[in-house]
N, C-alpha and C positions, 0 to 999 in steps of 0.2 A: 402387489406392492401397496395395494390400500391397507392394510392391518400397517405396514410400514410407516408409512407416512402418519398414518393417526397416532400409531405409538409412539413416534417422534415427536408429534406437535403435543402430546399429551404429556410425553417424560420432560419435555423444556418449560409446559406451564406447572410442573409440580418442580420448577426449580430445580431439576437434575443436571449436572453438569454438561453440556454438550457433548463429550467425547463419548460420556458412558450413555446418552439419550441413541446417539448413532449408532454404538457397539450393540446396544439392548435390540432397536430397532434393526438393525442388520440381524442379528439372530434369528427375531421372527421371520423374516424372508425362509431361513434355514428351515427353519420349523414346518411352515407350509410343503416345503418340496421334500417329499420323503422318496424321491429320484436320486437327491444329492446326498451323498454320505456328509456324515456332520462333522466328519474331522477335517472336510472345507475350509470353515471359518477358520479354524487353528493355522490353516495352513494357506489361508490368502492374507491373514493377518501375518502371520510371519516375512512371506513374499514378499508384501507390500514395505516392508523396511528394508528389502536388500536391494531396492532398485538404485542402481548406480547415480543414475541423472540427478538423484536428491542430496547424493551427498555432497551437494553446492550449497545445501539451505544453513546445517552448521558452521560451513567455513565462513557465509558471508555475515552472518550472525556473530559471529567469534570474533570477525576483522569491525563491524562497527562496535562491536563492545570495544574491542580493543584502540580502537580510533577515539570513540570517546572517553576515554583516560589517557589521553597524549597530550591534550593543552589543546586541540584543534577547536574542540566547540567553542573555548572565549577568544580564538581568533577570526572564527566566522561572524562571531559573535558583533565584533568589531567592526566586522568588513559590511556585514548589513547595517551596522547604526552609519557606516562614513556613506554607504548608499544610497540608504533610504529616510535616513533622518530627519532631511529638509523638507519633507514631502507634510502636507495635513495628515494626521492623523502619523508622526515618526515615531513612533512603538511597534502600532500596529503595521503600517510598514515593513516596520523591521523583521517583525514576526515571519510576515509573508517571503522576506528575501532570505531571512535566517533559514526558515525549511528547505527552500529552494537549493543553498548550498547546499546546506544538511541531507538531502536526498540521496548524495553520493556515500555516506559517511553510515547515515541508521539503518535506511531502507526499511523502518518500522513505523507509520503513522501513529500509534499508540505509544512508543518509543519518542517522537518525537513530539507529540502535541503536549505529552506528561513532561518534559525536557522544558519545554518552551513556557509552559504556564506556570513553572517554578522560578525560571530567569527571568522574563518579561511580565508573567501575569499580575505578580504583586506589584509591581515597578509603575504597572500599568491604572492597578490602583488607586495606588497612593496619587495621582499624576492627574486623578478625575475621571479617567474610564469607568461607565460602569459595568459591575463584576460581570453582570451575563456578556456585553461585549468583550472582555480581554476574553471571556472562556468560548466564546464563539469564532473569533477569530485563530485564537492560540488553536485549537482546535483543527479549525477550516484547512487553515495553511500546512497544516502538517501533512495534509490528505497529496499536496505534491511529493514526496516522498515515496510512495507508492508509483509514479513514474519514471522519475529520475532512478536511473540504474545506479546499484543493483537492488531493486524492491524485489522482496520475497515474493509479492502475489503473482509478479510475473514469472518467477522460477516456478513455482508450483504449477503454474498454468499452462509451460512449456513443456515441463517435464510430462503431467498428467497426459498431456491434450498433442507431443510431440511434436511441436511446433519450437524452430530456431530457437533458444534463450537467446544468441547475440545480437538476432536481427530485433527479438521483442525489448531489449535493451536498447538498442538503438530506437524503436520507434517512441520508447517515451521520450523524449528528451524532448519534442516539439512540445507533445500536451503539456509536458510539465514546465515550461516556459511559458505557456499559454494559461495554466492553472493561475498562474504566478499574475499576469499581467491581470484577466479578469477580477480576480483576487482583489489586487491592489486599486482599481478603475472603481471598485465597491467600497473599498477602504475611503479614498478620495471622495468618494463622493457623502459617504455617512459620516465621515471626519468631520468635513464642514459644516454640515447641517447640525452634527452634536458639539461644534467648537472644540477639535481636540486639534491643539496647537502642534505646530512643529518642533522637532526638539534640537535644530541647527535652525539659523537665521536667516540661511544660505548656503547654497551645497560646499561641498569643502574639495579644496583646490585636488588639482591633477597629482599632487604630488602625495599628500594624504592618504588618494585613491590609490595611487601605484603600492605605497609603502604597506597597506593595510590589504593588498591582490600579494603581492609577496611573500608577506609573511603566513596565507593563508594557500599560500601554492603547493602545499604536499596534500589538500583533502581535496582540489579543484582539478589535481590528475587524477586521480583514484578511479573516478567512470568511465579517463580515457583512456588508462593502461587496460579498463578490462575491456573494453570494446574493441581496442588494436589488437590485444591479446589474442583474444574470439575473431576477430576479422582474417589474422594475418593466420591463422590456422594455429599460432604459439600452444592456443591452450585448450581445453574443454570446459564446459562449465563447472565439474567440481575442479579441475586444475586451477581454473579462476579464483574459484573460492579460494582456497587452498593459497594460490600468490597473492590473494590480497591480504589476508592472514599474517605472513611473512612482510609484506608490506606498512603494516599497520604497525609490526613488531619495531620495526627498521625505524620508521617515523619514529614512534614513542624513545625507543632508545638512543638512535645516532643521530635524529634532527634538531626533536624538543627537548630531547633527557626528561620527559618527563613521567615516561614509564616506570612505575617502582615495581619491586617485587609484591607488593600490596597491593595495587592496581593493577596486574595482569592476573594475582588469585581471582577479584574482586570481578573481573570480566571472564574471566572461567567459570565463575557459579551463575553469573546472570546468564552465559551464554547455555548452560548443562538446565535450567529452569525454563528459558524459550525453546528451546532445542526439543527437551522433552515435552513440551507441552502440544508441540507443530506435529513433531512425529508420531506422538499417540492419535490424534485425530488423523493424523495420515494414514497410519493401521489401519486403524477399526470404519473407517469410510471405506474402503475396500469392501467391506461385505455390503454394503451399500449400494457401491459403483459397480457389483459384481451383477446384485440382482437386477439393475437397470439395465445391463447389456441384456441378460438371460431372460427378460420380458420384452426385449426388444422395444423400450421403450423412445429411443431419438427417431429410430423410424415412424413411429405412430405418431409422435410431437411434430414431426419433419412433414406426416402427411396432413395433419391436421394443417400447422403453418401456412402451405400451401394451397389449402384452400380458403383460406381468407384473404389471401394475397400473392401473387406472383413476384410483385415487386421487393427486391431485397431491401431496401431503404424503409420499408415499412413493418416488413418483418425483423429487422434489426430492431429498429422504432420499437414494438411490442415486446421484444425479449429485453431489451434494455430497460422498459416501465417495468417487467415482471421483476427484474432483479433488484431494481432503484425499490421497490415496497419490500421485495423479501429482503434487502439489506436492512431494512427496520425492525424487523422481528429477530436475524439471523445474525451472527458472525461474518465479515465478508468470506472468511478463511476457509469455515464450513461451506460457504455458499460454491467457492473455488474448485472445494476438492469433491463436491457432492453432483457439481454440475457440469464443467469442462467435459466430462466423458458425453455429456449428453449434447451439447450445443457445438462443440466441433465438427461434428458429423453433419448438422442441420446448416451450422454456415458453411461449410463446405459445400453442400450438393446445391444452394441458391447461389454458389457464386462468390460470397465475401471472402476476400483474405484475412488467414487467422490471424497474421501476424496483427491485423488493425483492431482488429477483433478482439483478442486477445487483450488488449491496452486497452478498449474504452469500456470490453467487461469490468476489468480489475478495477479501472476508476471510477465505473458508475456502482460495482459493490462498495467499495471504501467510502462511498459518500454516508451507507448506513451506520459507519462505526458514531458517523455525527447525527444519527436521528434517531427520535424516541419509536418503540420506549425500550428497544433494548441496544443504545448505541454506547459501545465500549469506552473508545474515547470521549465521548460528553460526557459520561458518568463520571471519566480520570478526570477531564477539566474541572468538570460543577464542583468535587469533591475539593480539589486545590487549591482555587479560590475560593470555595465556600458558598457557592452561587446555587440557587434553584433553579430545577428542570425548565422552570415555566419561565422563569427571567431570561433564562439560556436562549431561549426558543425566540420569545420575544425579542431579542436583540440580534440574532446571530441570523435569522431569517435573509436577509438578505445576499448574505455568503453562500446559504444554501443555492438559491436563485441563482448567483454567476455561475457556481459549477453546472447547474442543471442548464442553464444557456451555452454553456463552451460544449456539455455531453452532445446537446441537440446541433450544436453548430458542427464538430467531426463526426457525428454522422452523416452528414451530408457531404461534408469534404473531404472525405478518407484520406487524399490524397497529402494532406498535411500529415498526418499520423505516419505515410509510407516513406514522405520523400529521404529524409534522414537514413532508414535503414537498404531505400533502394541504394542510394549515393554510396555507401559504404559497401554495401554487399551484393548489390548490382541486381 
């Protein structure tokens, strides 16, 4: 697996596209074992697209394209300015409560930080923000979206790694509350200090709040019909997909009318562009994940592990620092589907539950999409505003910090991360 790993890290610095650096690298595995017949690859590449569990990732894909051309985003929209607006710093605030909704709806952090820094970010501008902070935080807060069900990273991470989708649905819901407050506690506190005023005078009465939770009640069920869904035995996880799909339709059409025949094209080509982009790196990492079993490599990781520490809380601690760095150099997506085969194995035999496991992996990759120097979404924000790497960095630093304090704070608590999906699923 060393030729592997070199030509991978060798095809991403010669700027080759990730999908085809794993496809290339997955070959050479092929190449050294002249045990395996070569028409292998052809044919774990094909495999690996007819696994059933996956065909949840285009339906849930489809249903937030399709949610977002209904009129829902400028009601969430709404619903975080009557929120959070009163607060120091009610932009960025709002940001923060916007994803949070939003989490139900995109389940794409790059989806949603691009979303937010075109609504909020120039607004934020013009208003005295400066640009690396609206791109810092537009950014940051999106990263809740990846908890709040249904995020893709936790689909892939169930499905690869066979762990519940319903229960790992259910167990974001705490962090991503949690994401949300330390978030905002960051917000407040660099508001003041950079005098970013409020943008109510005073929060706004009960009735404001009800009218503006109302009008925003068909995207604030949507996580709970799929969790009841999944709970009550209703559905499986592509069925889920699948009726959220249907649901999304129903909204756009019979709620808000504001589905056109134009905007459900327009959410078919976005969704046939993400779709195919997930699923080809789902292929071609199979030969990958093939060679890591057939070196028996989570064993050897697993042994080594163990002898630097017995204690899980600290071998969690180190596998969580390893992926919080490779999420700076890596795609969290890649890191998802390249590694889950290898670390489920490892937290299993010390003991951690996957399902906890599972949630604070996907959130401590996704923090990479926001660091240099190869973070997806900071490059969509900096790009949108206009902002430099280095501004970015400079300002947004702080956001960093709260996620990296909540990551270290539920590893020690797990039991935050579980209680939600024990209560439901017992």
């Amino acid at each position: 697996m060393t030729l592997v790993l070199v030509g991978f890290v060798v095809f991403l610095l010669m700027g080759m596209p990730v999908a085809f650096a794993i496809g290339i690298s997955g070959f050479l595995f092929f190449i050294q074992q002249p045990s395996l017949p070569f028409t292998m690859p052809a044919q774990l590449i094909l495999s690996e697209t007819q696994n059933w569990a996956l065909l949840a990732i285009p339906m849930f894909i489809f249903a937030g394209n399709l949610l977002n051309n209904t009129g829902i985003t400028s009601r969430l929209m709404r619903l975080a300015s009557v929120l959070a607006g009163h607060m120091y710093g009610g932009l960025a605030q709002t940001s923060v409560v916007l994803s949070t909704l939003m989490g139900g709806v995109s389940g794409s952090a790059i989806a949603d930080a691009s979303m937010q820094s075109r609504i909020l970010g120039h607004e934020m501008v013009k208003r005295g923000y400066a640009r690396g902070y609206a791109a810092g935080i537009n950014g940051f807060s999106a990263l809740i979206t990846v908890a709040i069900p249904p995020g893709i990273g936790l689909v892939l991470y169930g499905s690869i790694g066979e762990v519940s989708i319903g229960r790992l649905f259910a167990a974001g819901i705490a962090p991503g509350f949690l994401m949300m407050c330390f978030l905002m506690i960051a917000v407040a506190i660099t508001a003041r200090k950079r005098g970013y005023t409020p943008e109510h005078s005073r929060p706004k009465s009960f009735k404001v709040i009800l009218s503006s939770f109302l009008g925003s009640i068909w995207a604030l069920l949507f996580p709970v019909i799929l969790i009841v869904g999944l709970r009550m035995g209703f559905l499986v996880p592509s069925e889920a997909g699948a009726c959220a799909s249907v649901y999304a339709i129903f909204v756009g059409i019979a709620v808000y009318r504001e589905l056109t025949w134009e905007k459900f094209i327009s959410a078919i080509k976005l969704t046939i562009l993400d779709v195919g982009m997930i699923m080809f790196l789902i292929a071609l990492s199979s030969l990958i994940s093939y060679g890591i079993t057939w070196e028996m490599i989570p064993q050897l990781l697993s042994t080594f592990l163990l002898t630097l520490s017995e204690n899980k809380n600290i071998i969690t601690t180190l596998v969580l620092l390893f992926l919080l760095f490779l999420g700076m150099v890596v795609d969290s997506t890649v890191i998802i589907l390249l590694l889950t085969s290898i670390l489920v194995p490892i937290m299993s035999q010390i003991g951690v539950d996957l399902v906890y496991f599972g949630v604070i992996m996907v959130v401590t990759c996704a923090v990479g999409l926001l660091t240099p120097p190869v973070g997806v979404s900071m490059y969509s924000v900096c790009s949108i505003l206009e902002c430099s790497v280095g501004d970015y960095v400079k300002e947004s630093w702080p956001f960093f910090l709260a996620l990296v304090i909540l990551i270290v704070f539920l590893v020690f608590f797990p039991s935050v991360v579980l209680v939600i999906p024990n209560l439901i699923f017992g």
